[in-house]
N, C-alpha and C positions, 0 to 999 in steps of 0.2 A: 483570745480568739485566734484560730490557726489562720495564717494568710494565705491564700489562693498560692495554687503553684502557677508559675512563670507562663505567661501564655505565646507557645513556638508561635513566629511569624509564618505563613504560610508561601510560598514563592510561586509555586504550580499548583494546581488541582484544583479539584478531583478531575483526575483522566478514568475514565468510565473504560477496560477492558470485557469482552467479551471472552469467558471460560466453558462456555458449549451450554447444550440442554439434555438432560436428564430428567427420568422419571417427574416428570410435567413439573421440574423446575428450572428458571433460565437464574446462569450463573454467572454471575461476574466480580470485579474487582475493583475498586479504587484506589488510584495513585496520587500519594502528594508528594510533596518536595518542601520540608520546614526550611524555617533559619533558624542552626540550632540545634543541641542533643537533647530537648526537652521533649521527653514523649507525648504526641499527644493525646486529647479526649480520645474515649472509646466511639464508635459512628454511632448514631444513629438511626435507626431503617426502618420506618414505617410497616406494622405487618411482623416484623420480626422482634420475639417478646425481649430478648436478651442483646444486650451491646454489642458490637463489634468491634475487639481489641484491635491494636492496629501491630503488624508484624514490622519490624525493621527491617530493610531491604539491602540498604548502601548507604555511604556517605563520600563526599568528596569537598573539602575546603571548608566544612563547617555546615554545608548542607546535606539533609538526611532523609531520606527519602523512605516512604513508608507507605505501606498496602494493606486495603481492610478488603477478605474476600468474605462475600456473604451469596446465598440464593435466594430466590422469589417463588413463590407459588404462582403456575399458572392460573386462571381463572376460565369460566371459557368465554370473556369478554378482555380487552383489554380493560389495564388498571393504569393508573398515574401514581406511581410510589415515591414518595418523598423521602430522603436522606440528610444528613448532615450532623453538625454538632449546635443544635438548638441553643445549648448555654452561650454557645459563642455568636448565637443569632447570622449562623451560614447555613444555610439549609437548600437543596437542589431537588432533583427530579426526574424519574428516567419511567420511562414505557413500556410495560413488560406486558410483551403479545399474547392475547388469550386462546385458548386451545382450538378454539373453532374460528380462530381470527386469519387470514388467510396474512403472510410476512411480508412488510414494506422495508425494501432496505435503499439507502444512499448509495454510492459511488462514486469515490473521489478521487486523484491521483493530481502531481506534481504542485504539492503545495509550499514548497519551497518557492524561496526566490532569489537568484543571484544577485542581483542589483535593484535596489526600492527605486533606483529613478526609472527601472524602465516600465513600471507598473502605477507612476505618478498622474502619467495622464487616462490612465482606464478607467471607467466610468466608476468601477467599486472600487477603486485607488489599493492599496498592500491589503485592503479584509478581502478582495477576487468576491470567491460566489459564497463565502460563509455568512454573510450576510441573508442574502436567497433560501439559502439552502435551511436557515433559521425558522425565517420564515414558512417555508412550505413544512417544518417540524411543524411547527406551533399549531397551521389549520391542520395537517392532519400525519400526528406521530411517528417518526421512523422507528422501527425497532430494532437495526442495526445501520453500522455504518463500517463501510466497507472501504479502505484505505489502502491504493493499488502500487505504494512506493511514489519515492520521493518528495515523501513529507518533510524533509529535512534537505537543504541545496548545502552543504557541508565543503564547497568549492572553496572557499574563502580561507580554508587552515593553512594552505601554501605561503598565505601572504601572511596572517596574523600569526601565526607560531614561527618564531624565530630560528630558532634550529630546524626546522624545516625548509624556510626560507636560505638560508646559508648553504644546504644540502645541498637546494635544487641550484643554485649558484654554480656547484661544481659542472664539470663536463661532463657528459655521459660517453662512456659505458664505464667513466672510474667512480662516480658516486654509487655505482648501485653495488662496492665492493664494501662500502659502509657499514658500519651498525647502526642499527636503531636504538640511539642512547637513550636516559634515562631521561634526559631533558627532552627530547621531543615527544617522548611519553606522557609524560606529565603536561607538557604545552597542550601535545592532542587531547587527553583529557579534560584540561580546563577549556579547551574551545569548543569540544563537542558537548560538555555538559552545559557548559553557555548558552548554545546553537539552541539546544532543545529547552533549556529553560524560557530564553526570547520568545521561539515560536510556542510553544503552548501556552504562553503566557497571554500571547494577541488577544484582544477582547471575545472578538465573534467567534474565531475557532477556541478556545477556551470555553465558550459557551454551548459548543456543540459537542466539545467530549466531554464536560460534565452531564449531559442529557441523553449520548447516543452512546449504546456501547459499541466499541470496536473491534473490527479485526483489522492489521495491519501489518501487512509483507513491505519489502526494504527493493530497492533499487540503488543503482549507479549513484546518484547525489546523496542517498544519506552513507554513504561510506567518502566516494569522491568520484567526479568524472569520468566515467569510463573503467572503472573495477573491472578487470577481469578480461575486459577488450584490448588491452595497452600491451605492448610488445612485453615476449617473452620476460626480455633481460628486467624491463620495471619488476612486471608482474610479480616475479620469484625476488626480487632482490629484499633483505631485511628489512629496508624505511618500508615499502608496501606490505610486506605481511605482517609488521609489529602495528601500524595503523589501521589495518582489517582490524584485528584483534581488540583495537579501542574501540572501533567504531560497531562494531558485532559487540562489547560490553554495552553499548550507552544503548543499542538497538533495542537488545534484551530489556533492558531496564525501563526506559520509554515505551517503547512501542509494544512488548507485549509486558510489560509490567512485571517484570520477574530479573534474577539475581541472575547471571548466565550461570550458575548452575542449579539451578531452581527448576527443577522438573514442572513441565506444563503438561495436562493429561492431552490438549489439541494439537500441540507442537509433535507431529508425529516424523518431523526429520531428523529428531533428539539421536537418533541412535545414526544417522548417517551425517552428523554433524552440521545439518542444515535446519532453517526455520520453516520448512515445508508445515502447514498446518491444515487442521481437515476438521468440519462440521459435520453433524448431520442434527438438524430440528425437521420432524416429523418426514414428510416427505418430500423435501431440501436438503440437497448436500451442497457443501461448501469448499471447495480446495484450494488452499491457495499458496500457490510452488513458489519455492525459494531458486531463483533463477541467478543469484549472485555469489553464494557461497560454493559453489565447487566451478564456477565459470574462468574457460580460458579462453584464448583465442582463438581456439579450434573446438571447444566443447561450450554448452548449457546446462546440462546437466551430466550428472557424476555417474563413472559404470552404480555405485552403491545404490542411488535413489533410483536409476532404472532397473535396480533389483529388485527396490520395494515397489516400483509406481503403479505396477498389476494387481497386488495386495493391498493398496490405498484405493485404489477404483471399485474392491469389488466390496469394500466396506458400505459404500453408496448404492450396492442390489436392493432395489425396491423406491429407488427415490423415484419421483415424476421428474425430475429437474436435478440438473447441478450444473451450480457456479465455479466454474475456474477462473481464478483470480491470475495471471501470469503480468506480470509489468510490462513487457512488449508484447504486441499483438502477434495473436496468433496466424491469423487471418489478415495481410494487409496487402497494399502495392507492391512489387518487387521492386527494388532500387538494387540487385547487381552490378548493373552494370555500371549507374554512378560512384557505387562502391568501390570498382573496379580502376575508375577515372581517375578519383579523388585517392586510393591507395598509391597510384603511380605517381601523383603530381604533389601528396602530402603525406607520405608514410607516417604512420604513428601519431599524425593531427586529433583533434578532437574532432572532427569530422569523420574521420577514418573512422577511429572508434563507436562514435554513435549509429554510425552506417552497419559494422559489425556486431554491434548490441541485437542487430535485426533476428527474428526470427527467421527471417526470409535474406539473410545475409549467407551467398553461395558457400561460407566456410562453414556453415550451417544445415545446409538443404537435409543431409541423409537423416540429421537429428531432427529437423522439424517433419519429414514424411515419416520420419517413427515414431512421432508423438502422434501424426492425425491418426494414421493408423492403428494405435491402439486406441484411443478414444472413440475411433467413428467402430471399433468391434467391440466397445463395451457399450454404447450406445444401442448397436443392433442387438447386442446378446440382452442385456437387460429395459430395452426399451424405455430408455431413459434420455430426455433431452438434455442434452451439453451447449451452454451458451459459455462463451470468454469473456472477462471482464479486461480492461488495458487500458493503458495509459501512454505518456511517454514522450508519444506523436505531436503532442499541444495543438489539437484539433482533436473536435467530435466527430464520428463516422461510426457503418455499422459493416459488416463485410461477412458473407457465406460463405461453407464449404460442403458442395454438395458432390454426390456420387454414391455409385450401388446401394440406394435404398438408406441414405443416411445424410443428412441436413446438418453441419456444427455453424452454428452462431457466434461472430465475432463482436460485442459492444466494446466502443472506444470511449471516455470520455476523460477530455483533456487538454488544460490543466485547471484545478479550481483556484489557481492563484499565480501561481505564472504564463507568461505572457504569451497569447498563440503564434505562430508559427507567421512567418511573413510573406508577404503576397507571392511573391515570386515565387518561394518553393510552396508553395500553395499552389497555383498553377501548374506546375511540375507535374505534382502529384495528380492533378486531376485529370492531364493528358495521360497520363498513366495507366487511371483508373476507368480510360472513357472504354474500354472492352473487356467481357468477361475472359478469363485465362485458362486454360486449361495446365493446370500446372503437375500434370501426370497422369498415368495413363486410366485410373481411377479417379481421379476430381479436377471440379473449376472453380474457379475463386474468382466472386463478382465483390463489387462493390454498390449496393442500390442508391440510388435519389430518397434524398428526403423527401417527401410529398412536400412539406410546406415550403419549399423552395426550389424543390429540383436539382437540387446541387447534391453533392456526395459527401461535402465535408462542411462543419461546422466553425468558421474560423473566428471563434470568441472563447473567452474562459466558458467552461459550464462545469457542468455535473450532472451526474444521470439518476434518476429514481426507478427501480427497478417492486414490480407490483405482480401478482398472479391472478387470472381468472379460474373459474369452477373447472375449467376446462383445465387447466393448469400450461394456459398460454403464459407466455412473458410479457408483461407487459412494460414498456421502456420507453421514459422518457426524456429526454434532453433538456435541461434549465441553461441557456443560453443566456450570457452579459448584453445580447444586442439584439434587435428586432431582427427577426420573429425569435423570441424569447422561451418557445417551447416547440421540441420536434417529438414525433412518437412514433412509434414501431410493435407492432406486435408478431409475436411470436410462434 
């Protein structure tokens, strides 16, 4: 009698990626991660007659990571489709939205965390709102989930990778004449595949990407604090660009499920070497900018993707709606001038930096009144509403930009798991935000009260549920860690 072949341990998965919608089918993908070169079972997918091989992806130290892509047929009800390898008695479950079903999706941002004790005493303790956020799956199905950067706090390599840690030892401006050896390559690889084995590993969000598919854009923490905002001489110096380069492989590989050079048909910044990615399901477009791969300290984005970004907009002619997904808010308070304080009193701090992350960060301005500007003339041109999705801020808020016959919608919601933002700069912000601004000679940017409390900001972990009426309003909710535990907004 033949003996079974060897059964691989599994480490991670299935992480459920989101690969777009086509001819009334929705596409996606599953990610594992074995222990082990042993291939494993073929999937299988309720609905679909034949197996699903699984393609090999990568390996690194003996783990091998593997991807089963398959589609679904729409219905025009929603369906509950089951997955897995039966023999092995693992079997999961994901919710593929029926044609006439109007789309419920999640929104979540900075799921990372830099230190567990500082998340010990919060009422969801290191699960934040994945727990919640399970829950409101279970009564009633998301069928995406929308992932706004900083799912990964990747801060920690400084200190755990030793050749790095030696680097930073030296004195600057003579360590950034360095190479970036082979040893810190290898370091950063073992700790960024680490990083992201830990975190999708967590019970609750492990259970949330086995059931939701995903889209997921990168920020500052999953590469390193302040990418791209940190002074020149870092920015350009070898240890920084050979660590991009890891942390852009491990991104590729996690977060959109592919080989970094594994052509994605959504990934349409492939050709300007960014992870710019773009939806459209039925009359929804989805965009969501890659705001870290061409960023300096004086740019956001790259002359290249402002070449394509008019050609990405007008692929969404006809939607009622789209989503831009950008990691810093669009629409928020101006901090200038703290910026301005804190440059002179801590050049190159991580305060500095985060301040300069802004959108709304003065070495910034001409680039953000060129972005509203095109979006508020594609809005008019095709009568399409434009809402932001963000993160970042570690507070919930919602912020307008209105002017000559055109409304942009800013939603914040954040963090689902790291820890909000503290009373003081809390307060900061809300003297800030207590007047609308006119901030050019064409628009003002308000920040509104939440009706159920009056306040402007949200200061607890959440996450946002984002819903459509017939009308094809927005409809947006808040799941708040602390009473009143739900705010809402429509649009």
């Amino acid at each position: 009698m033949a003996s079974e072949k060897p059964v691989p341990k599994p480490i991670v998965g299935p992480i459920l990626h989101f690969r777009g919608e086509g001819n009334d089918r929705w596409r996606l993908s599953a990610l594992f991660v074995f222990e082990g070169a042993t291939e494993p079972d073929d999937l299988i997918v309720e609905g679909i007659g034949l197996p699903i091989p699984p393609r090999h992806v990568f390996v690194w130290r003996g783990r091998h990571i593997w991807r089963f892509v398959f589609s679904l047929p729409r219905g025009q009800h929603d369906q509950r489709i089951s997955y897995g390898f039966p023999q092995r008695n693992a079997k999961w479950a994901v919710t593929v939205p029926g044609q006439f079903v109007s789309l419920r999706l999640a929104y979540t941002s900075s799921n990372g965390i830099h230190d567990a004790d500082q998340v010990a005493s919060l009422p969801n303790g290191a699960d934040g709102m994945w727990a919640p956020l399970l829950r409101q799956h279970t009564e009633r199905p998301y069928h995406l989930l929308l992932q706004g950067g900083d799912q990964l706090h990747a801060d920690n390599l400084w200190r755990e990778c030793a050749a790095l840690a030696e680097w930073w030892r030296h004195p600057a401006p003579s360590r950034y004449a360095q190479p970036f050896t082979r040893a810190m390559a290898d370091q950063a690889m073992d700790y960024f595949f680490d990083a992201y084995c830990a975190t999708l590993a967590q019970p609750a969000y492990a259970r949330a990407m086995a059931s939701i598919p995903s889209v997921m854009m990168w920020d500052d923490h999953d590469i390193f604090d302040g990418w791209g905002s940190r002074p020149d001489p870092e920015h350009q110096c070898q240890v920084y660009r050979g660590l991009f380069a890891v942390a852009r492989r491990q991104f590729s590989l996690f977060q959109l499920g592919a080989g970094i050079r594994d052509p994605l048909e959504q990934v349409w910044g492939a050709e300007t070497a960014t992870f710019s990615q773009g939806f459209r399901v039925g009359d929804l477009g989805i965009l969501a900018l890659d705001l870290r791969s061409e960023r300096s300290r004086s740019g956001i984005l790259g002359e290249a993707t402002w070449k394509e970004l008019p050609n990405w907009l007008t692929r969404f002619a006809g939607c009622k709606n789209l989503l831009i997904m950008s990691c810093v808010p669009l629409a928020f308070v101006g901090v200038g001038g703290i910026e301005s304080f804190v440059s002179r009193l801590r050049p190159g701090s991580h305060a500095d930096d985060d301040l300069r992350d802004q959108w709304r960060s003065p070495s910034h301005r001409d680039e953000w009144l060129r972005l509203l500007h095109l979006l508020a003339d594609f809005s008019l041109r095709y009568r399409c509403r434009i809402t932001t999705l963000s993160g970042e801020v570690h507070l919930g808020a919602a912020a307008s930009i209105h002017g000559q016959g055109v409304e942009l919608w800013q939603l914040i919601a954040s963090g689902v798991a790291h820890p909000p933002l503290g009373s003081l700069a809390t307060c900061g912000l809300r003297w800030l935000a207590r007047d609308s601004e006119r901030i050019s000679d064409e628009f003002t940017l308000e920040l509104p009260r939440f009706a159920e409390t009056r306040r402007r900001f949200i200061r607890a972990r959440n996450f946002l549920s984002l819903g459509f009426d017939r009308q094809n309003h927005v409809l947006a909710r808040w799941h708040s860690e602390r009473s009143p535990d739900q705010y809402n907004l429509i649009i």
